[in-house]
Backbone bond lengths (Angstrom), bond angles and torsions (degrees), N, CA, C in turn:
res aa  C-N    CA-C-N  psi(-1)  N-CA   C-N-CA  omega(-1)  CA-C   N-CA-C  phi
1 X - - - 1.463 - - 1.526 109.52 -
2 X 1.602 124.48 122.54 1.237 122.54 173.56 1.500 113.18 -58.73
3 X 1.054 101.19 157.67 1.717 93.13 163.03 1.647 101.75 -168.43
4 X 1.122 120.44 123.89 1.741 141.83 170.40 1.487 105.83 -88.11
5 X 1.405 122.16 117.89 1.369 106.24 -173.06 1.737 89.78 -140.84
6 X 1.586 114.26 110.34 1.468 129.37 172.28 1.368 109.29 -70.66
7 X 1.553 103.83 136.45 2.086 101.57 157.87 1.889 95.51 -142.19
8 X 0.942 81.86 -163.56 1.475 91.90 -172.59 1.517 127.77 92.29
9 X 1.370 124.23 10.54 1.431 132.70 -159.73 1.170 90.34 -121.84
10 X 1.467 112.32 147.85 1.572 137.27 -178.21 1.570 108.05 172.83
11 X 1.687 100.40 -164.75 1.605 108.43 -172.77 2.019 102.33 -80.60
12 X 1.043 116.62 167.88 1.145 140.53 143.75 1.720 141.30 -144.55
13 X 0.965 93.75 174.15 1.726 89.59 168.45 1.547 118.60 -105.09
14 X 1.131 130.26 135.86 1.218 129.91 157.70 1.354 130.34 -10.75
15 X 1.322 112.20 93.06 1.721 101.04 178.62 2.025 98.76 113.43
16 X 1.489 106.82 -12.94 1.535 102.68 167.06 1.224 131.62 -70.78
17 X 0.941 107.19 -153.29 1.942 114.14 169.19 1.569 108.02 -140.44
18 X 1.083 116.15 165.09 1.500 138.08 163.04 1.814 107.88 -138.21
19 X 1.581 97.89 163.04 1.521 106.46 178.37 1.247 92.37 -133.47
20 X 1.169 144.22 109.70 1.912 152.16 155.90 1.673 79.59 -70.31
21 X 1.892 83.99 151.76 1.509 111.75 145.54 1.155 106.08 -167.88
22 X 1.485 95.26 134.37 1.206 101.63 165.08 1.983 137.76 -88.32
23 X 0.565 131.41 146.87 2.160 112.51 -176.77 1.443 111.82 -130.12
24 X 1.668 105.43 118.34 1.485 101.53 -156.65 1.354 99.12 -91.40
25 X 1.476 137.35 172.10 1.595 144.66 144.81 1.232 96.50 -155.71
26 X 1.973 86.65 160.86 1.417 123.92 -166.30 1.181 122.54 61.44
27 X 1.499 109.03 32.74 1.423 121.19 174.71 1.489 106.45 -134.95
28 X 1.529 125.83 150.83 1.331 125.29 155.65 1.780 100.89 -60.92
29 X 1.524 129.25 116.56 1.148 107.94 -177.25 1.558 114.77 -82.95
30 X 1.263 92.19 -35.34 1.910 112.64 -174.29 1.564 98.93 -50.38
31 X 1.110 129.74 -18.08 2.126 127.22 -174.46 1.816 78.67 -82.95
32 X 1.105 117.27 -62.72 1.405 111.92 -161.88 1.541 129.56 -16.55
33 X 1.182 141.39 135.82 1.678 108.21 133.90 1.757 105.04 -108.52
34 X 1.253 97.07 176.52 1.624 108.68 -159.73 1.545 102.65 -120.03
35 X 1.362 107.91 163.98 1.457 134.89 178.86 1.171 126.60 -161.84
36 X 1.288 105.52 151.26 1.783 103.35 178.38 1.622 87.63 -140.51
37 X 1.780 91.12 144.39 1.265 109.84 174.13 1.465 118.98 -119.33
38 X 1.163 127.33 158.92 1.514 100.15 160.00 2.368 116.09 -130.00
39 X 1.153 82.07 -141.43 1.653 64.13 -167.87 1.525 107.68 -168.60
40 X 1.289 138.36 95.66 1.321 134.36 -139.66 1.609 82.81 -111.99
41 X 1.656 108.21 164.06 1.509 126.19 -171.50 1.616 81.00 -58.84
42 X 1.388 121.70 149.21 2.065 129.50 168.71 1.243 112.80 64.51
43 X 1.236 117.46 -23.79 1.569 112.46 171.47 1.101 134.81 -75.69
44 X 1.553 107.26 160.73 1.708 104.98 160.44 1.529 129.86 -70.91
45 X 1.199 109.40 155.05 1.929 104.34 -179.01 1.511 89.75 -53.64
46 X 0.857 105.27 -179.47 2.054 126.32 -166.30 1.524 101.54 -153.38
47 X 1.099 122.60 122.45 1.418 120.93 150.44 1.273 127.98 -68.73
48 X 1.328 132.63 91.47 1.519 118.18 173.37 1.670 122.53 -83.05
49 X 1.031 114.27 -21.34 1.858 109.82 -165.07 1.567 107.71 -156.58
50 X 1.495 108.55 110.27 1.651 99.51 167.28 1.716 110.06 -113.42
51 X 1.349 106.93 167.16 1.452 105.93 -176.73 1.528 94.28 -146.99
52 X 1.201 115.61 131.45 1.315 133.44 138.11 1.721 121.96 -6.82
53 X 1.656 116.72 131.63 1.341 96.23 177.94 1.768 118.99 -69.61
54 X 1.380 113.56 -31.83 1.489 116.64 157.17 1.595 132.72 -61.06
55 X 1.605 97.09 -7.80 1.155 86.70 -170.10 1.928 131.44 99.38
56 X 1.077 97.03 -16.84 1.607 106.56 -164.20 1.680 128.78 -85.96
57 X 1.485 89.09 -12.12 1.610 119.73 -178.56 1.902 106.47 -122.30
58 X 1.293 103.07 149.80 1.691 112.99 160.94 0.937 107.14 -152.23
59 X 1.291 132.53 168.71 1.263 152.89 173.92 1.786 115.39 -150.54
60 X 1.414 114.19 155.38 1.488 125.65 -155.39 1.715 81.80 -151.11
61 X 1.530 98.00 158.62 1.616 120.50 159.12 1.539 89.65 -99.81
62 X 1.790 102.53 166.06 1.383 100.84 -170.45 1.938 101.93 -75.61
63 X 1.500 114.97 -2.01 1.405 111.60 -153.24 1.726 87.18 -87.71
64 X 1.036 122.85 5.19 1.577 123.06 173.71 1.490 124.84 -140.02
65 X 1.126 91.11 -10.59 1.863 106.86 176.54 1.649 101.17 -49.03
66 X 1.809 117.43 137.61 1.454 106.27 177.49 1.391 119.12 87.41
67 X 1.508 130.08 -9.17 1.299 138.70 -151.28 1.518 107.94 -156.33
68 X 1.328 112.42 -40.05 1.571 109.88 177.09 1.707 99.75 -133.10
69 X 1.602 98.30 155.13 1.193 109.26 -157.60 1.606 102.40 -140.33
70 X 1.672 141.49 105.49 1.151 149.55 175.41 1.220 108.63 -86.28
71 X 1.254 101.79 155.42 1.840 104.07 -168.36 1.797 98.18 -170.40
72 X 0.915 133.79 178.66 1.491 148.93 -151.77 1.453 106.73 173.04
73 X 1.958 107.80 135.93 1.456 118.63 168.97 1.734 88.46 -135.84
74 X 1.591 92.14 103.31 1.680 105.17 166.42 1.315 112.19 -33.98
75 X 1.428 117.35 -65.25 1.532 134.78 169.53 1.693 116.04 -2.83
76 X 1.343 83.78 -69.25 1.479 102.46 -161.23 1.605 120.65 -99.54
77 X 2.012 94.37 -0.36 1.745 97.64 170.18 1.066 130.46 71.57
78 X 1.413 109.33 9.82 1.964 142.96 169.27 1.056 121.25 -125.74
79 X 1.498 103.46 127.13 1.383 139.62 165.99 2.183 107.45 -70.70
80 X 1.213 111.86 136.41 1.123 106.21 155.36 1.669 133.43 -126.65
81 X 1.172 136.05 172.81 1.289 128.17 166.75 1.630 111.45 -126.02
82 X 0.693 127.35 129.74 1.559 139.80 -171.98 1.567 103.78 -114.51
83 X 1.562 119.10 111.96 1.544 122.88 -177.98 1.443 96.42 -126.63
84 X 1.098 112.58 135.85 1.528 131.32 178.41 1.655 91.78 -134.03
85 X 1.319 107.38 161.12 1.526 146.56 -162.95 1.863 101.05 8.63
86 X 1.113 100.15 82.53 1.400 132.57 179.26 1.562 94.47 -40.50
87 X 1.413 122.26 152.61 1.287 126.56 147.83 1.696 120.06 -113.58
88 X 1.439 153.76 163.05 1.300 130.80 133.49 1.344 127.16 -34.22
89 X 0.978 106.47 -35.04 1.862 103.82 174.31 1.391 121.93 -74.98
90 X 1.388 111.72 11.22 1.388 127.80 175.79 1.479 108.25 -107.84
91 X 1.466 122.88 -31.40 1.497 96.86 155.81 1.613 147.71 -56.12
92 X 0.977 107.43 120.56 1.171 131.17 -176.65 2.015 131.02 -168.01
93 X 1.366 100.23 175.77 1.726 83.76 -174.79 1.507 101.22 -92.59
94 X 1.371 94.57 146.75 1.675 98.65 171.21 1.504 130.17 -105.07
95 X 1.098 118.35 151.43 1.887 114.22 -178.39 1.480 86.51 -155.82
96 X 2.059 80.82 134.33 1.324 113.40 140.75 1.608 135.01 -59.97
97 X 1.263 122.50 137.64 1.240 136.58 173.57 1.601 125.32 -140.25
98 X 1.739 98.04 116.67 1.272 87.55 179.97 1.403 111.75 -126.65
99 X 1.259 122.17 163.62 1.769 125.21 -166.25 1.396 132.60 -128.09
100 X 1.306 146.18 79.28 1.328 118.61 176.80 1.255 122.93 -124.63
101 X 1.377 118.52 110.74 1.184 138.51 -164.73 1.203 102.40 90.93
102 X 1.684 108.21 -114.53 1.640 126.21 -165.98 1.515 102.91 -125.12
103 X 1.892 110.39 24.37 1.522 99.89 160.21 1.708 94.24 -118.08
104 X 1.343 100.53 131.73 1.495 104.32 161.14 1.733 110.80 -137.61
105 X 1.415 100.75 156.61 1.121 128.56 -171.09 1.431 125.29 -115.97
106 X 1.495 126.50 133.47 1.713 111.73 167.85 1.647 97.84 -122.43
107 X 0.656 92.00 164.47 1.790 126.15 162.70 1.560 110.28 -79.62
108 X 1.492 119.94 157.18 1.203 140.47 171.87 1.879 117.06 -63.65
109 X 1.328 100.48 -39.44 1.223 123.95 168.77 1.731 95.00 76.43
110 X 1.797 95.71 163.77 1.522 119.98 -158.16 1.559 103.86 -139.24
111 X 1.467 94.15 130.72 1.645 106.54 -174.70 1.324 112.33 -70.92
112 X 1.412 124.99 135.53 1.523 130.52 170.64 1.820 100.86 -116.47
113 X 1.369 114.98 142.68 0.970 131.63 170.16 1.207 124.18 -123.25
114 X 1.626 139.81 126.69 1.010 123.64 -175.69 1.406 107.37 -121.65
115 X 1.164 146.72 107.95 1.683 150.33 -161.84 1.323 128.21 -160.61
116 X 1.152 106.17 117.99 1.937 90.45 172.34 1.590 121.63 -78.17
């Protein structure tokens, strides 16, 4: 049974950081590549960060480019997200997503808050 399981979500202040991770099993993770989405109260999911199943490529929307940072340790079967100088418009819930081929997977996803 796959299973994507996010932590790292909570409150902050404006201008902080957070570290998400997600930790995959029952998957080859290394075939994968990864994503994180997020998902604000009325909105649509959002793509913020993809990575390569090696690792060797990323990609950002420009609304996070400079600010969040995805990364992966095959090893250990986790994806991470690295957010520095938080905005409010960054709260929202987050989920992992991972893909290879025509099996994909999400996560439960993890609340981010951004507030003083």
């Amino acid at each position: 049974q796959v299973q994507l399981v996010e932590s790292g979500g909570g409150l902050v202040q404006p201008g902080g950081s957070l570290r998400l991770s997600c930790a995959a099993s029952g998957l080859t993770f290394n075939n994968y590549a990864m994503r994180w989405y997020r998902q604000a109260p009325g909105k649509e999911r959002e793509l913020v960060a993809t990575i390569t199943s090696n690792g060797g490529s990323t990609n950002y929307p420009d609304s996070v480019k400079g600010r969040f940072t995805i990364s992966r340790d095959n090893a250990k079967n986790t994806v991470y997200l690295q957010m520095n100088s938080l905005k409010p418009e960054d709260t929202a819930v987050y989920y992992c997503y991972a893909r290879y081929n025509w099996y994909v997977y999400w996560g439960q996803g993890t609340q981010v808050f951004v507030s003083s």
